[in-house]
N, C-alpha and C positions, 0 to 999 in steps of 0.2 A: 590569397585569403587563407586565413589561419584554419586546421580544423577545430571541429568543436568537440570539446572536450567533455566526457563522461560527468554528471554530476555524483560526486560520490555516496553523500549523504541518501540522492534521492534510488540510488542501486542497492542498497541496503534497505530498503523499505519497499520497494515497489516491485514485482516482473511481469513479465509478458506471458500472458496464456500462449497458447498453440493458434488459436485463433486470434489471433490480436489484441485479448481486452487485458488493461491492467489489473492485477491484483495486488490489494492491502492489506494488511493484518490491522484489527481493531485497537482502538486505545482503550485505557481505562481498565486495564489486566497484570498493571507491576505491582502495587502495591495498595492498602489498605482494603482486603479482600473479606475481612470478616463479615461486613457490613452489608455486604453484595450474595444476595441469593444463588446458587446453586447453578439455578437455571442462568441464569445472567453471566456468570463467570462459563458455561461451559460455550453458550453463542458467541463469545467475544474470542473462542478458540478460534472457531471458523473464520476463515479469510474470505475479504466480500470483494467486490469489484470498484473501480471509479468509475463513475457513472460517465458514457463517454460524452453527453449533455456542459455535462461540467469540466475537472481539470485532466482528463485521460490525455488530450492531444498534446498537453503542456507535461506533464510526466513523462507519454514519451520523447520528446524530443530533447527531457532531461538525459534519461537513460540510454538513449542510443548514441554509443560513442562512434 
């Protein structure tokens, strides 16, 4: 059986806490920012987690090569 091969795309986007949960950076922060308040532009700095309910289990199995 072949291994499984790192997905690239989703290594660039996604890591692993120390604890195991994944971490994303927000969308919605490349461009047309005038229009976006202060506050809203500085939250979508901060990186949030995948809820591990949802697609964590499937991320990691992207990223672990």
């Amino acid at each position: 059986m072949p291994k499984m091969k790192t997905h690239k795309g989703a290594k660039k986007r996604f890591s692993v806490t120390a604890k195991g949960k994944v971490r994303r950076f927000k969308a919605f922060k490349s461009h047309i920012l005038t229009k976006k308040t202060s506050k809203r532009k500085r939250n979508l700095r901060r990186p949030a987690m995948v809820t591990p309910a949802g697609d964590a289990k499937r991320v990691k199995r992207l990223i672990q090569a």
